[in-house]
C-alpha positions in Angstrom: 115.3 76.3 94.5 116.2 80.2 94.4 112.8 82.0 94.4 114.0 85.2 92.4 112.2 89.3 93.3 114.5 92.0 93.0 115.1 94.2 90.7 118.7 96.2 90.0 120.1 98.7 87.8 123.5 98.3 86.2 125.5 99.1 82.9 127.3 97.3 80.0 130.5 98.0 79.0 131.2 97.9 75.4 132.7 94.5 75.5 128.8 93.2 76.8 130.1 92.7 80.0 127.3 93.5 82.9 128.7 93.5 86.5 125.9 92.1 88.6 125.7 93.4 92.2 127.1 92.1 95.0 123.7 91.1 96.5 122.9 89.3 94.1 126.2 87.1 93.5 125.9 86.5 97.3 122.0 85.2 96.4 123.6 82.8 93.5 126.8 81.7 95.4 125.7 78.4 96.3 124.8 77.3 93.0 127.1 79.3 90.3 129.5 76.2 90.2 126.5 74.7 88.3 126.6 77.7 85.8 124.2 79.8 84.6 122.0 79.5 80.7 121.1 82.8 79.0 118.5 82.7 76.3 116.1 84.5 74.2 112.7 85.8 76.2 109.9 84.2 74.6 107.6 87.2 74.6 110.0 90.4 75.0 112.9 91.3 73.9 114.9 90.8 76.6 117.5 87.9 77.8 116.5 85.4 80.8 119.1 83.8 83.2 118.6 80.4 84.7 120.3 78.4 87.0 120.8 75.5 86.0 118.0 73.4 88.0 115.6 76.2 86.5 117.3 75.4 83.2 117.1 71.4 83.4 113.5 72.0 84.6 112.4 73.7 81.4 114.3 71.3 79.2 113.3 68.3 80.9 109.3 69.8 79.6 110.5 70.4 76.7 112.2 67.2 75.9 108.7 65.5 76.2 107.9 67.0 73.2 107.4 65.0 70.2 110.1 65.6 67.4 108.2 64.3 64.6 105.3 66.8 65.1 106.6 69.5 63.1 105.3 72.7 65.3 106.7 71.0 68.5 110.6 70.7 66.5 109.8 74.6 65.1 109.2 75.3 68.7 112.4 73.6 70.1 114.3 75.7 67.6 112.9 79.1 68.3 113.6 78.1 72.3 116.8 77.4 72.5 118.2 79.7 69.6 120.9 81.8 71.0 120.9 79.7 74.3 124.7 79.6 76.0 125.9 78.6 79.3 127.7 81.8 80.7 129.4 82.1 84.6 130.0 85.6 86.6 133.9 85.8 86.2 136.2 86.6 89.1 135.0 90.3 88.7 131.5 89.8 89.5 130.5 90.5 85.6 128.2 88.1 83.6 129.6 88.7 79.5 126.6 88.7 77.0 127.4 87.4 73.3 127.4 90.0 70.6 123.8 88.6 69.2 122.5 88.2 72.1 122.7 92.1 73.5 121.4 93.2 69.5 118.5 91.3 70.1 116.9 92.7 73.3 118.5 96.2 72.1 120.6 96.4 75.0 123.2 99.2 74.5 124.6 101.1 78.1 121.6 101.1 80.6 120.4 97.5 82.1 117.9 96.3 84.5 118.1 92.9 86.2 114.4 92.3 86.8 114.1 89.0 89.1 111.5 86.8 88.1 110.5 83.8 90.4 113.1 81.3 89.0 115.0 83.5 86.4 116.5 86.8 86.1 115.3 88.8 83.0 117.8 91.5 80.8 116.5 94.5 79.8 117.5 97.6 78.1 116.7 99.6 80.5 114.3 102.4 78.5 112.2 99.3 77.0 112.5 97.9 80.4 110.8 100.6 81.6 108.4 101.6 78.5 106.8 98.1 79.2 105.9 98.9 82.4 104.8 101.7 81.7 102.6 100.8 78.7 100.8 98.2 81.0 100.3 100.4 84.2 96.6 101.1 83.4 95.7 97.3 82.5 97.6 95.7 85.9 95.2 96.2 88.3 92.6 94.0 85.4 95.4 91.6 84.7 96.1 91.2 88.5 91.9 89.9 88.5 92.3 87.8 85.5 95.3 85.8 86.4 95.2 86.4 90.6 91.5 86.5 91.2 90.6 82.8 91.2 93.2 82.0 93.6 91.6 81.1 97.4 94.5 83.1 99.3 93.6 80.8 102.2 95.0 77.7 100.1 98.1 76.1 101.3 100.3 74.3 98.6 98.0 71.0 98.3 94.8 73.3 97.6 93.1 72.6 100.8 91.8 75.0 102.7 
């Protein structure tokens, strides 16, 4: 699996089309014959990339979900609205559907914020707004969600 941590800036033509840098087509070349998924972020208004391990992952969760319960089928919907299986084309650009690009607000300026096991869109002024709006909380978020960890752990939680 591709552990994702970089961060780039690019631009979008007027067609949607982003061309993604080099260094990171060369970190996706082994697995872009797979294809890619774009969707909706859950809690920004931004677009995530998975590959499509990352992608079957998620939707393997999800498909555990029980259809009749009427809040897990709401759920489904909202996930995978707007979902699409997109590829880099020969140029090196990754093309973003019309509705997709209104909805995180994307317009010239992009950021391709890695993110452990997808790659996030942004806009690049509310890319950068976010940040900036949670600068003074991080280092209390860092506690609340880090803080319990025993850095001395390995993977099976022995110490």
């Amino acid at each position: 699996m591709i552990h994702f941590s970089e961060e780039y800036e690019c631009k979008a033509d007027s067609k949607g089309r982003i061309m993604v840098p080099s260094s990171l087509r060369a970190k996706l070349a082994p697995i872009l014959q797979d294809g890619l998924v774009l969707k909706r972020s859950i809690f920004q208004k931004c677009l995530e990339v998975y590959t499509m391990a990352a992608w079957e992952k998620e939707m393997k969760q999800v498909g555990k979900l029980n259809r009749f319960i009427k809040k897990n089928n709401d759920f489904i919907r909202q996930f995978t609205a707007g979902v699409r299986v997109v590829e880099i084309d020969g140029s090196g650009r990754l093309s973003i559907p019309k509705n997709l690009m209104v909805y995180a607000g994307i317009e010239k300026g992009v950021v391709l914020s890695e993110s452990i096991d997808r790659i996030e869109i942004w806009d690049k002024q509310q890319y950068y707004d976010v940040l900036d709006a949670g600068a003074d909380s991080f280092s209390d978020l860092a506690e609340d969600v880090m803080g319990g960890f025993d850095v001395n752990e390995n993977e099976d939680g022995v110490s």
